[in-house]
DRENDREN-404245 format. One record per residue (C-alpha): residue number from 1; x, y, z; residue in three letters. Coordinates in steps of 0.5 Angstrom, whole numbers. Layout:
<pt nr="NUM" x="X" y="Y" z="Z" rest="ala"/>
...
END
This chain:
<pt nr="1" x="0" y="0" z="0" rest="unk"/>
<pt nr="2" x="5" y="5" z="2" rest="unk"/>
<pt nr="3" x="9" y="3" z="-4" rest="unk"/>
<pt nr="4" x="2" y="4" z="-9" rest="unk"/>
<pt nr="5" x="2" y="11" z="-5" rest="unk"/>
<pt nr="6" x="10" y="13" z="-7" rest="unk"/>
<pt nr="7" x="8" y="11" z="-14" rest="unk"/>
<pt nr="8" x="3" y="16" z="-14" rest="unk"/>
<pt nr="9" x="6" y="21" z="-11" rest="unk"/>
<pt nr="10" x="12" y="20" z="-15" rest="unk"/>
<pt nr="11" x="8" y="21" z="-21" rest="unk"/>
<pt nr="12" x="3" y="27" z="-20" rest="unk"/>
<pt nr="13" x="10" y="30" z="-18" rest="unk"/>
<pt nr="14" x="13" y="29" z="-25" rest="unk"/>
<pt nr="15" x="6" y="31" z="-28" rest="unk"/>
<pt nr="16" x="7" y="38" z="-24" rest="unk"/>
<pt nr="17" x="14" y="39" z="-27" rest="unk"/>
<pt nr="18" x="12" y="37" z="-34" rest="unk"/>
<pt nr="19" x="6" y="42" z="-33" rest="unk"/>
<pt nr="20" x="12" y="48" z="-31" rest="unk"/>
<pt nr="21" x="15" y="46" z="-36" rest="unk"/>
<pt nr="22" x="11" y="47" z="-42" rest="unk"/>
<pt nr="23" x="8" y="54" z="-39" rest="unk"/>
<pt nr="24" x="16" y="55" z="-38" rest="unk"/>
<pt nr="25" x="17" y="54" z="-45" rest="unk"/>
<pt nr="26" x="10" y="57" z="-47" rest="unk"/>
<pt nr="27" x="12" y="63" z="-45" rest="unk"/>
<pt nr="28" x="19" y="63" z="-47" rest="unk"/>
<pt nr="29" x="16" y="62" z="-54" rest="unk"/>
<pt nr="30" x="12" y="68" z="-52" rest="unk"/>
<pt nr="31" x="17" y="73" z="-50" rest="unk"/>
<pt nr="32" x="22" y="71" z="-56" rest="unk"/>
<pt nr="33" x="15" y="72" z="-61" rest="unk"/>
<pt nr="34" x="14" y="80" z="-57" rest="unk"/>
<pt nr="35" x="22" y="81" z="-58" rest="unk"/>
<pt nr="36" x="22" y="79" z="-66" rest="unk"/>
<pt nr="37" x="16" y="84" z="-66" rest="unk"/>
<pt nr="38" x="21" y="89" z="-63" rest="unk"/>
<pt nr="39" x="26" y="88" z="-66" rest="unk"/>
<pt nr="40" x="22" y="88" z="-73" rest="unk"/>
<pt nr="41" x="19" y="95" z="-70" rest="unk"/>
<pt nr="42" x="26" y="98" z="-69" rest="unk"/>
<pt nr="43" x="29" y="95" z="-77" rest="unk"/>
<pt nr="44" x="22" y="98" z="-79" rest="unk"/>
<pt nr="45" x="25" y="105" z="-76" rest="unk"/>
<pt nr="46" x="33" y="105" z="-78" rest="unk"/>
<pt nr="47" x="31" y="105" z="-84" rest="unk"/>
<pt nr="48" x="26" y="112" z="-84" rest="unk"/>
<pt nr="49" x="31" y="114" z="-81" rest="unk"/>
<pt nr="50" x="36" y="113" z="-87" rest="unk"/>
<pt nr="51" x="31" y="115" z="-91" rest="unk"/>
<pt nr="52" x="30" y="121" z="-88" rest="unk"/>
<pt nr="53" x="38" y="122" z="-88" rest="unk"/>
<pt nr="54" x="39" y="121" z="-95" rest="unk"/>
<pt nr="55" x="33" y="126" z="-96" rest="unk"/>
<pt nr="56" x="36" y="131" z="-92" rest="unk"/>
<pt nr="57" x="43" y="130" z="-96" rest="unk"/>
<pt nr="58" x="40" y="131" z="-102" rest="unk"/>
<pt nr="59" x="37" y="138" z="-99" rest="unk"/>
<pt nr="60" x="43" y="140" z="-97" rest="unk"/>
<pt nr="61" x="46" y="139" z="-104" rest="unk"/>
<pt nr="62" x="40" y="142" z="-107" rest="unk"/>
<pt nr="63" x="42" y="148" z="-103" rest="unk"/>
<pt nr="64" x="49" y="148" z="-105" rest="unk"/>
<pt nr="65" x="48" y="147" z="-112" rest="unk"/>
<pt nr="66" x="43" y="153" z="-112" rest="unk"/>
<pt nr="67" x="48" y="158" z="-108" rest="unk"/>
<pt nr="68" x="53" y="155" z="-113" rest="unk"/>
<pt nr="69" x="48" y="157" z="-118" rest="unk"/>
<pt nr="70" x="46" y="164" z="-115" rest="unk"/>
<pt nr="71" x="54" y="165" z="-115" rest="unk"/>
<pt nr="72" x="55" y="164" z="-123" rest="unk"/>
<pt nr="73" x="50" y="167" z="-125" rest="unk"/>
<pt nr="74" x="52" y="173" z="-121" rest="unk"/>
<pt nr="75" x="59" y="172" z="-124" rest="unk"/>
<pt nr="76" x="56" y="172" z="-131" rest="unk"/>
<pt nr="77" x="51" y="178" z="-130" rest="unk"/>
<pt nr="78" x="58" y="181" z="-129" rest="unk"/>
<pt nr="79" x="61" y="179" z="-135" rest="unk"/>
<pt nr="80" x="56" y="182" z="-139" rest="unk"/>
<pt nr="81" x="56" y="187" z="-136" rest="unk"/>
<pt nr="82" x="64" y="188" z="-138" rest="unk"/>
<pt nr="83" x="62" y="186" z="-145" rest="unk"/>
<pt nr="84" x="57" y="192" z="-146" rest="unk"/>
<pt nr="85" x="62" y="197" z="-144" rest="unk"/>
<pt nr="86" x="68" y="194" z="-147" rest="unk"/>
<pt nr="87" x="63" y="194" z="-153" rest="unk"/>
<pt nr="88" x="62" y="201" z="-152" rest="unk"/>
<pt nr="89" x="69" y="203" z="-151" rest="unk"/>
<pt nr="90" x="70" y="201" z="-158" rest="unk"/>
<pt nr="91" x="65" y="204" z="-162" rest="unk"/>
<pt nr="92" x="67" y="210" z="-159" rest="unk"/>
<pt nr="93" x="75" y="209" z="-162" rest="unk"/>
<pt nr="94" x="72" y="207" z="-168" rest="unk"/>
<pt nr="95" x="69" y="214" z="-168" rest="unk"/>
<pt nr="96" x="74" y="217" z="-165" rest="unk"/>
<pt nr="97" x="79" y="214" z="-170" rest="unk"/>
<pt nr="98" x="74" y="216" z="-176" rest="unk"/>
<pt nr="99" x="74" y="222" z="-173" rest="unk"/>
<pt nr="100" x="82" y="222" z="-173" rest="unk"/>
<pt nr="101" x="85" y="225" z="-179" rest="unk"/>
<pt nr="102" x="79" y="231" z="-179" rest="unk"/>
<pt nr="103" x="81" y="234" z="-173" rest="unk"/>
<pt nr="104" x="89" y="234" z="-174" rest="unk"/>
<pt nr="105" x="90" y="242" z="-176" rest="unk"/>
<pt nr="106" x="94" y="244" z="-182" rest="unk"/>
<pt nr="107" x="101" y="243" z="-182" rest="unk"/>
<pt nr="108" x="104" y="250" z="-183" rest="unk"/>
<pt nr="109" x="111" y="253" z="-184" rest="unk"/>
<pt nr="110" x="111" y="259" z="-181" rest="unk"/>
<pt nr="111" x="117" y="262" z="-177" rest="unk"/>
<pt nr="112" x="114" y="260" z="-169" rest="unk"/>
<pt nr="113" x="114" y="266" z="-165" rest="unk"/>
<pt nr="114" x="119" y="267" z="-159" rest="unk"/>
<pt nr="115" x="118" y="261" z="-154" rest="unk"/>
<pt nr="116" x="115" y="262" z="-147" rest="unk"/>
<pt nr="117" x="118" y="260" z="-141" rest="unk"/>
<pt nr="118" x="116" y="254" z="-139" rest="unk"/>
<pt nr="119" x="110" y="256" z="-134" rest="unk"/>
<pt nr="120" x="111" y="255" z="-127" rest="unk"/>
<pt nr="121" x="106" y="251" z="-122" rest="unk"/>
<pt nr="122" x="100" y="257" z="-119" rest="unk"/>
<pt nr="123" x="103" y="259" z="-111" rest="unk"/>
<pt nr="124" x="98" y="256" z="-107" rest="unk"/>
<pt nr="125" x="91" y="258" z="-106" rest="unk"/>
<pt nr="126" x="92" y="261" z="-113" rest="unk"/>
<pt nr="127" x="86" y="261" z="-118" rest="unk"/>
<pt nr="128" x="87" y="255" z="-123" rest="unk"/>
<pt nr="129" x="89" y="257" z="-130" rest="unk"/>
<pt nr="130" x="83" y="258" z="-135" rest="unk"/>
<pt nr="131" x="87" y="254" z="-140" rest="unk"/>
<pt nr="132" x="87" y="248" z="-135" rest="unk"/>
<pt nr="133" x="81" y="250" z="-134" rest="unk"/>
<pt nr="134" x="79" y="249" z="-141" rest="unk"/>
<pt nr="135" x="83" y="242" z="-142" rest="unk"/>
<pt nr="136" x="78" y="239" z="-137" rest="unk"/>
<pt nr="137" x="72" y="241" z="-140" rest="unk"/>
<pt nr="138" x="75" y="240" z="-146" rest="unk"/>
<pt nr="139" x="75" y="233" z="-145" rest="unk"/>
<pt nr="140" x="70" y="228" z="-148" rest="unk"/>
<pt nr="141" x="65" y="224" z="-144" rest="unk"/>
<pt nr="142" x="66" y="218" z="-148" rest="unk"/>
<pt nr="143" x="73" y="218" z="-147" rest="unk"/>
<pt nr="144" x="73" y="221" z="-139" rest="unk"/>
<pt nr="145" x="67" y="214" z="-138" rest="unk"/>
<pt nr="146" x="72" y="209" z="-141" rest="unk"/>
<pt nr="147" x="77" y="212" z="-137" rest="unk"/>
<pt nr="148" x="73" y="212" z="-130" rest="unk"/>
<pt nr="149" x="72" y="204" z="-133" rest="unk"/>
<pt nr="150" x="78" y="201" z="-134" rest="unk"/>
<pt nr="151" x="80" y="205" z="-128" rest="unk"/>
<pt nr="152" x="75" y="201" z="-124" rest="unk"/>
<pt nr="153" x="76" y="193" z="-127" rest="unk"/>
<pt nr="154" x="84" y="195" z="-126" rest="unk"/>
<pt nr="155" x="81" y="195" z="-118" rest="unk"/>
<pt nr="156" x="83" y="202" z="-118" rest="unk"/>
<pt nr="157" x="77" y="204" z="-115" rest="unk"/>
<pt nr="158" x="79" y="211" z="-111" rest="unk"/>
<pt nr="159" x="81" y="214" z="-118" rest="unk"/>
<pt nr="160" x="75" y="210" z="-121" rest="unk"/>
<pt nr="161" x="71" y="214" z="-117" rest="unk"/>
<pt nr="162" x="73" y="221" z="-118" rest="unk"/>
<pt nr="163" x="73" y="220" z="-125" rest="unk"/>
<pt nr="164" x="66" y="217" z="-124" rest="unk"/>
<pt nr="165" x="64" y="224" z="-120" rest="unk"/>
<pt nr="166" x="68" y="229" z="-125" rest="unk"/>
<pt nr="167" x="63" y="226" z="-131" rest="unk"/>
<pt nr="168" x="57" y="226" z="-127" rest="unk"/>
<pt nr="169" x="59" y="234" z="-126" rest="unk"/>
<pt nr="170" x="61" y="235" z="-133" rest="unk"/>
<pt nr="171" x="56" y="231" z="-137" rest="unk"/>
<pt nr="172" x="50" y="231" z="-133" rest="unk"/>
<pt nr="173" x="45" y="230" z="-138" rest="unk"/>
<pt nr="174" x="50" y="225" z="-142" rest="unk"/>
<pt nr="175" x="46" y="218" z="-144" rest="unk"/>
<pt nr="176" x="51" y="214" z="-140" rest="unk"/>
<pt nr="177" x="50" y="218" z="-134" rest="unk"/>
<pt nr="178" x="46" y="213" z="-131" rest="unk"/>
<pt nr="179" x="51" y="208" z="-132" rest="unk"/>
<pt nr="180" x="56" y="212" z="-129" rest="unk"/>
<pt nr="181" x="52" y="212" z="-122" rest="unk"/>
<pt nr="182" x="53" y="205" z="-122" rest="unk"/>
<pt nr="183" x="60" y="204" z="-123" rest="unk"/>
<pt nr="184" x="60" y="209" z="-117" rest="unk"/>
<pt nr="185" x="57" y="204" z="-113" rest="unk"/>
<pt nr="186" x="59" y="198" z="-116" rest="unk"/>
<pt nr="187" x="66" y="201" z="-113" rest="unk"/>
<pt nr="188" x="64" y="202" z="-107" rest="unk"/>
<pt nr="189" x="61" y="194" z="-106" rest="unk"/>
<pt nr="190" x="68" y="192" z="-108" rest="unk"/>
<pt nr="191" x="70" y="196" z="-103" rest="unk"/>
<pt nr="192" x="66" y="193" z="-97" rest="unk"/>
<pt nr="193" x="63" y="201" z="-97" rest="unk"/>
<pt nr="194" x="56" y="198" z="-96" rest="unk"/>
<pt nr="195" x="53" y="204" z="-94" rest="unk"/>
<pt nr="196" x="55" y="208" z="-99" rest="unk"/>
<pt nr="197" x="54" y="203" z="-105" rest="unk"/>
<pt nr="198" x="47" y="204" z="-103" rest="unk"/>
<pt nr="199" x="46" y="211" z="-103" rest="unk"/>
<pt nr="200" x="50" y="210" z="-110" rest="unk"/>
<pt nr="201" x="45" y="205" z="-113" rest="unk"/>
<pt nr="202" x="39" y="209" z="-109" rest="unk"/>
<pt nr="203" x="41" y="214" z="-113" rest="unk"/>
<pt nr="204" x="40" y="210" z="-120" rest="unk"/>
<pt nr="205" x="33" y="209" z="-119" rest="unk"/>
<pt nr="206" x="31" y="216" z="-116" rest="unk"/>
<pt nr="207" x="34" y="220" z="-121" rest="unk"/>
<pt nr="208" x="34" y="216" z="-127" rest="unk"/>
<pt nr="209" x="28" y="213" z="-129" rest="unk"/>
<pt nr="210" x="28" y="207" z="-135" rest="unk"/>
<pt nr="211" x="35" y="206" z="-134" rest="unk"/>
<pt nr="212" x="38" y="200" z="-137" rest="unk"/>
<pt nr="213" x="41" y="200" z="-130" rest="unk"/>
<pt nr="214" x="36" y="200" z="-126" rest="unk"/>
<pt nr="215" x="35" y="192" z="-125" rest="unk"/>
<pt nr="216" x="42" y="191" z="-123" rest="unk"/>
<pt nr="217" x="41" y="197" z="-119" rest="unk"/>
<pt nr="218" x="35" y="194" z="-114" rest="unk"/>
<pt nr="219" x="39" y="187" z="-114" rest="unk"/>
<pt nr="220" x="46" y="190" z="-112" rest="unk"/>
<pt nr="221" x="42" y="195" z="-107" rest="unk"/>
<pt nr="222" x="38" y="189" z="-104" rest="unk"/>
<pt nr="223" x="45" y="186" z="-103" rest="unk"/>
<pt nr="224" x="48" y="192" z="-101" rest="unk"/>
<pt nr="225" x="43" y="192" z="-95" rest="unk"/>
<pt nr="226" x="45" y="185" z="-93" rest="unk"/>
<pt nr="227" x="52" y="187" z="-93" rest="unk"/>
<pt nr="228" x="50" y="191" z="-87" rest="unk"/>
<pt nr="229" x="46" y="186" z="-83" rest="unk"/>
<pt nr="230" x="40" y="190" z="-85" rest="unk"/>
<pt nr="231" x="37" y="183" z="-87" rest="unk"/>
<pt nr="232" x="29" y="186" z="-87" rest="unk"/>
<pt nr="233" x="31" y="191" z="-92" rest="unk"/>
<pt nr="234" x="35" y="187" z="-97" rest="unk"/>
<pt nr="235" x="29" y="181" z="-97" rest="unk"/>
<pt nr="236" x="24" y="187" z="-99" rest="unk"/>
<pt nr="237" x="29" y="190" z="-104" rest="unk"/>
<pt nr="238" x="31" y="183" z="-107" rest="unk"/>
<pt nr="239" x="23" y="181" z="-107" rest="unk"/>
<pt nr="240" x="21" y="188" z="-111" rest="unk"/>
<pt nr="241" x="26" y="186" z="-116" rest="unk"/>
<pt nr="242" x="23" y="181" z="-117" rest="unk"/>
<pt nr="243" x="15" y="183" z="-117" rest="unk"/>
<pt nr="244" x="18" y="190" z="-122" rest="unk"/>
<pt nr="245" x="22" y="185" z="-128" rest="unk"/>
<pt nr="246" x="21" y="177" z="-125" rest="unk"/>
<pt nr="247" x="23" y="175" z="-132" rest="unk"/>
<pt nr="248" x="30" y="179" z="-131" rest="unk"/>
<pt nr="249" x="36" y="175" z="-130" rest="unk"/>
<pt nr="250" x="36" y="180" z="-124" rest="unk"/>
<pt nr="251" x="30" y="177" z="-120" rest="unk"/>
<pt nr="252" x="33" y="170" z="-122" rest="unk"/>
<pt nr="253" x="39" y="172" z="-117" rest="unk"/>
<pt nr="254" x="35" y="175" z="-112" rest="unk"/>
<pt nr="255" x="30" y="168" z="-112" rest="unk"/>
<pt nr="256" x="36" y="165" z="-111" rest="unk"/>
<pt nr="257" x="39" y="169" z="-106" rest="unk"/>
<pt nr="258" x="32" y="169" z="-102" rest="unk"/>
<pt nr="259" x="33" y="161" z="-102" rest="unk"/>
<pt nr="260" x="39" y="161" z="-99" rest="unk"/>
<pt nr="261" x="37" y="167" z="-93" rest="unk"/>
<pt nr="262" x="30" y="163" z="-92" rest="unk"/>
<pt nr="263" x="34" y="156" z="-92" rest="unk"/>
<pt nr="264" x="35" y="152" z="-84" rest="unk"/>
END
């Protein structure tokens, strides 16, 4: 009897360990499951995150490339600028080159009168000669703007100014007036002198209206307003450019610009 009830005992005890054992394994099997989820979840989330690493690498280079763009097509803007100029340089030597033999005086045989001595320079605090005088005014307004423009694209732009300043004195009403402020500002943006590069393109849209230079002249105004950290200033400048000529090169410049301001 005892041996019958040992029995028992022994196999009720090996079916209480075999129950333990698979709600064990059970819920091992659950927790293994509940772990591939994870990690299926976390594989899931590695790779929206590299795809939104590889979307911002592809922004970030699209930004480069379109201040890259701004830059170039500021750099050809310049150029074309310089090829007008140079274009207009050389039509008036081929005018004055036309001109040439006309206004070369007869040679004549006369005996020459006694020689003056070589004139002295005026004392200090005097008049200026009238003939010195004359030689200045005497001077053409294409040769004294080819001049002031060589000047500047040889980076002299102290002497580029002055000359600059002497024809818009002489020459106020000449058609290349209007260009000649604007080389005035484009020395002084070259200089880092935003302040007056800005009164300078100012100046182009205030007094004359319709110049060829106007667009050039609100772009490089917004510009010059960035320039000194008037960021609001310069925004609302590039952006009347753009609503006045949108299909200027000038406004092209200006929407890359403002891209490249408004980009994080």
């Amino acid at each position: 009897m005892r041996k019958a009830l040992l029995a028992l005992l022994l196999a009720a005890g090996a079916v209480s360990v075999l129950a333990g054992t698979r709600e064990d394994i059970q819920k091992l099997s659950q927790d293994l499951s509940a772990l591939q989820q994870r990690v299926g979840q976390l594989e899931s989330g590695l790779g929206q995150t590299q795809q939104s690493l590889q979307q911002m690498d592809q922004r970030l280079e699209a930004l480069s490339r379109s201040a890259q763009t701004a830059d170039i097509r500021a750099d050809l803007d310049e150029l074309r600028r310089q090829v007008g100029v140079l274009n207009e340089q050389v039509g008036s030597l081929r005018s004055q080159r036309d001109q040439g033999p006309a206004l070369v005086p007869p040679l004549t045989f006369a005996a020459p009168a006694t020689v003056p001595p070589p004139a002295q320079p005026p004392a200090a605090g005097a008049a200026v000669p009238a003939a010195q005088e004359a030689a200045t005014e005497a001077q053409t307004p294409d040769s004294l703007y080819s001049q002031a423009y060589s000047d500047y694209l040889q980076g002299k732009y102290d002497l580029s100014l002055q000359e600059l300043g002497q024809f818009l004195q002489l020459f106020p009403s000449d058609a290349k007036a209007s260009n000649a402020q604007y080389w005035t500002g484009e020395c002084y943006y070259s200089q880092k002198k935003y302040s007056e590069a800005k009164e300078a393109f100012k100046a182009v849209l205030d007094r004359y209206p319709g110049s060829p230079k106007a667009n050039a002249s609100m772009l490089k105004l917004g510009l010059s307003h960035l320039g000194m950290g008037e960021t609001a200033q310069g925004i609302e400048s590039l952006k009347a450019l753009i609503a006045e000529a949108p299909n200027s090169e000038e406004a092209q410049i200006a929407t890359e610009r403002l891209k490249k301001l408004q980009s994080p």
